[in-house]
C-alpha positions as CSV (number, residue, x, y, z in Angstrom):
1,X,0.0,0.0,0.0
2,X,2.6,2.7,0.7
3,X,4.3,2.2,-2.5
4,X,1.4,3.6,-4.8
5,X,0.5,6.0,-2.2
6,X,4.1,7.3,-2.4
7,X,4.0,7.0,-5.9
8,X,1.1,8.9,-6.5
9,X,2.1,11.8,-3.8
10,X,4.8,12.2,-5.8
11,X,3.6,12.5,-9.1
12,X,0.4,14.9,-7.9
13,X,3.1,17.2,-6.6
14,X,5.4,17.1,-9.7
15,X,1.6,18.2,-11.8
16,X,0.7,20.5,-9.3
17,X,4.1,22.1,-9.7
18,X,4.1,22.1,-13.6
19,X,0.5,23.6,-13.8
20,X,1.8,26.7,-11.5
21,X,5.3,27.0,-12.7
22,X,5.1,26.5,-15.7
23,X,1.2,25.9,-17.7
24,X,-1.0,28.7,-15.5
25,X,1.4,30.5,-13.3
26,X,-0.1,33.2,-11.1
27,X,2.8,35.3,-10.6
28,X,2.3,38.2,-8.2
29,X,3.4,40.5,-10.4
30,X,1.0,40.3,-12.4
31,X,-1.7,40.7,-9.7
32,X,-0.3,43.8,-8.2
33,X,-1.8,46.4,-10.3
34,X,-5.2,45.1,-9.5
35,X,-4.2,44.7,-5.5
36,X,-3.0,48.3,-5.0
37,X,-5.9,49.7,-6.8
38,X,-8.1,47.8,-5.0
39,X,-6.2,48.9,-1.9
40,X,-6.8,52.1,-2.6
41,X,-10.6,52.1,-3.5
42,X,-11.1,50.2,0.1
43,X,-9.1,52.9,1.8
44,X,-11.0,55.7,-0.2
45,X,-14.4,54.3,1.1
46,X,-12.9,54.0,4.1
47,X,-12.3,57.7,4.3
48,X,-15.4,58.6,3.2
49,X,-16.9,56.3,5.5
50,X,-14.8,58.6,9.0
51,X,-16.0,61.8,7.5
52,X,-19.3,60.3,7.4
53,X,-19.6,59.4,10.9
54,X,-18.0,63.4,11.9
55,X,-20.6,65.0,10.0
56,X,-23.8,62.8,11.0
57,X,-22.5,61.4,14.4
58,X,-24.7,58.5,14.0
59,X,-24.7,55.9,16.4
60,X,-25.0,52.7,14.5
61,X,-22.0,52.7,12.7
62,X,-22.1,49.4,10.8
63,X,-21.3,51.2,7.6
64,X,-17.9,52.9,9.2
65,X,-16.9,49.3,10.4
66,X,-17.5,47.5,7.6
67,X,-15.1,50.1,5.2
68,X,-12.2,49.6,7.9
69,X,-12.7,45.5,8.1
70,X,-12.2,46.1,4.0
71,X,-9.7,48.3,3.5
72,X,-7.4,45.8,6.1
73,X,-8.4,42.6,4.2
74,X,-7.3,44.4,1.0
75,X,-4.0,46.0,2.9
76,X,-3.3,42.3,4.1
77,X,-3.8,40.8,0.6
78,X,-1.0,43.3,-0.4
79,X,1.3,42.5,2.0
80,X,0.6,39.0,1.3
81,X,1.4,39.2,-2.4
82,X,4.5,41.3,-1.4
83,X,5.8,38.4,0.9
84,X,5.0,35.9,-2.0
85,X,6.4,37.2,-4.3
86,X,9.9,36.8,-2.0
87,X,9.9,32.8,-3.0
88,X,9.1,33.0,-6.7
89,X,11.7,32.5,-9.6
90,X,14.4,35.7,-9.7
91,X,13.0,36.2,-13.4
92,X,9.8,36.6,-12.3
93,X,9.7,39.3,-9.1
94,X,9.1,41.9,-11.3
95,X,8.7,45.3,-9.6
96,X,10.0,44.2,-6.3
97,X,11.2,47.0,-5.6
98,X,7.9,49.3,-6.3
99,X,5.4,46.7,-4.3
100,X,7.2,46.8,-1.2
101,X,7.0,50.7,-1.6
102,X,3.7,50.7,-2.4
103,X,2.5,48.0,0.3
104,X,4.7,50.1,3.0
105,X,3.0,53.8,1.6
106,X,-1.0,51.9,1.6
107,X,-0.1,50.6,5.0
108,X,0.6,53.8,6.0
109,X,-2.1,56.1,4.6
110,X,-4.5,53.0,6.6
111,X,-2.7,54.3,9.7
112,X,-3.3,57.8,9.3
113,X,-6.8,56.9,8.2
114,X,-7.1,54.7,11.1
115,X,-5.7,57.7,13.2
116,X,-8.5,60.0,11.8
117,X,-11.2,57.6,12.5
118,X,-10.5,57.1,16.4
119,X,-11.4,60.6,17.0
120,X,-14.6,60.3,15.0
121,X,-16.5,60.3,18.3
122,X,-15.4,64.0,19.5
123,X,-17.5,66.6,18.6
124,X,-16.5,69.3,16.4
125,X,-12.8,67.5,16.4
126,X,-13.2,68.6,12.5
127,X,-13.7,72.3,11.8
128,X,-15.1,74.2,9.0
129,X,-11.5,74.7,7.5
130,X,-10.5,70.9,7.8
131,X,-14.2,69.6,6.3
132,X,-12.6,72.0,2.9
133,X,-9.5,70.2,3.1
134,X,-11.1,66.8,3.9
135,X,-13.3,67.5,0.8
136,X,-10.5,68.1,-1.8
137,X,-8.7,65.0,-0.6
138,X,-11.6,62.8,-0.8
139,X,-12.1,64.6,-4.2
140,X,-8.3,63.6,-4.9
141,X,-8.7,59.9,-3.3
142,X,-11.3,59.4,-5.7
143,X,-9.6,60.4,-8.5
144,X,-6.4,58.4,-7.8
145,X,-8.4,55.2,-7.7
146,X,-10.2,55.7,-10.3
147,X,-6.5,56.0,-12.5
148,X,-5.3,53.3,-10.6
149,X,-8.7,51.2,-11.7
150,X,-7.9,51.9,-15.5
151,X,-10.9,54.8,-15.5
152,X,-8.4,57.8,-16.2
153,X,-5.7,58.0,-18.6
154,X,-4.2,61.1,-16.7
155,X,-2.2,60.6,-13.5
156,X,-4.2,62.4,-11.0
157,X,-1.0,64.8,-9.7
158,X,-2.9,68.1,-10.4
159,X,-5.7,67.6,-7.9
160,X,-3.2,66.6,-5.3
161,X,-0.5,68.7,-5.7
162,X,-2.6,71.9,-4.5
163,X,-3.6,70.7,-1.9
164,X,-0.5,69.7,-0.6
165,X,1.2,73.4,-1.3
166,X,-2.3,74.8,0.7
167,X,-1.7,72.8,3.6
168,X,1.5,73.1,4.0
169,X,0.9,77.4,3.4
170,X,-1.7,76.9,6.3
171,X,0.6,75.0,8.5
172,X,3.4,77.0,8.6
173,X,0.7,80.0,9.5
174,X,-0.9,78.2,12.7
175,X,0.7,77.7,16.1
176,X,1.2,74.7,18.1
177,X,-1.8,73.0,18.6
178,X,-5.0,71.1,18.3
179,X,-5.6,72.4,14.7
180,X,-2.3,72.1,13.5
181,X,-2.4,68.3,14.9
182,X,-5.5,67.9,12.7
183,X,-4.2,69.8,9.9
184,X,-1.1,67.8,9.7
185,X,-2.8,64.1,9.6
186,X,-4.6,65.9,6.6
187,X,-1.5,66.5,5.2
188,X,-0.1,62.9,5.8
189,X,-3.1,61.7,4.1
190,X,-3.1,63.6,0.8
191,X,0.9,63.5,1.1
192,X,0.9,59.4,1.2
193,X,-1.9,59.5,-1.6
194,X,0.4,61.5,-3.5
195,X,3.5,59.2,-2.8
196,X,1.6,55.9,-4.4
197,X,0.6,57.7,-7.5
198,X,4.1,58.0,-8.1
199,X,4.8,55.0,-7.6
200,X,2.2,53.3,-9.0
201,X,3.9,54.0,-12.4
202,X,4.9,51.4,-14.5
203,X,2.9,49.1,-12.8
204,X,-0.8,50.3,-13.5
205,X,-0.1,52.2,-16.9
């Protein structure tokens, strides 16, 4: 009996490793594009989800926990593909370099959105001047996945880029204090966003 068994363990595993290696290989290269935009579109929702619960201060807040379960299982399956991609052939860890960059830069723009969201239950913790600032970068958040999703052919850098040059103008006017704390996780937030378009390229385009 252990002879065939044997036998046949061996020759499943030798197909199982031709039909991977070799016949339908899923190399993680080739799912990254998809990964980091879907990253991306979880961690948009995600963010539209915190300003949500600041401006309606509901109590169920189902929707708000359902974004952040999402946009962690998507910044997992990133890392995941990253940490794959470590065992493949040499020839084929194609942009290696760029996914650890971009899976370090979506982790942290889920921290500072994660940062964002624990103060979601203090009243007023967003002024009038951060809900502008919160707007254009959901505006620019958007935008970004939806160029990162195939949808535009023009690297969002224009919508981002301002509003990067009006916070930092607004920063360097304003004091130590609770609104420059707030300011500045605003700033993290469209700065990171602004980091993975760059160096999304080559990889989604």
């Amino acid at each position: 009996m252990m002879g065939p068994r044997m036998l046949d363990t061996v020759l499943g595993a030798a197909l199982a490793i031709v039909s991977v290696r070799i016949l339908w290989p899923d190399w993680q290269y080739k799912r990254l594009p998809g990964l980091i935009s879907e990253a991306l579109s979880k961690n948009t929702a995600y963010f539209k989800a915190i300003l949500k619960e600041y401006r309606l201060s509901e109590e169920d807040d189902l929707d708000y926990r359902i974004a952040r379960r999402q946009a962690h299982q998507a910044d997992n399956a990133l890392a995941m593909a990253w940490q794959d991609m470590q065992v493949e052939p040499k020839r084929q860890q194609r942009f290696r370099q760029q996914a650890f960059r971009l899976t370090y830069l979506n982790h942290a723009l889920l921290s500072y959105l994660s940062a964002l969201g624990a103060h979601r239950d203090i009243q007023q913790f967003i002024n009038p001047e951060m809900e502008q600032f919160a707007v254009k970068i959901e505006e620019a958040l958007v935008e970004a996945s939806q160029w990162l999703g195939g949808d535009l052919k023009v690297k969002p850098t224009c919508r981002v880029s301002p509003i990067l040059e009006h916070l930092n103008k607004r920063l360097s006017e304003l004091d130590e204090g609770t609104n420059r704390q707030q300011l500045i996780l605003l700033y993290n937030i469209a700065e990171v966003t602004d980091q993975l378009l760059d160096a999304s390229v080559g990889i989604s385009h």
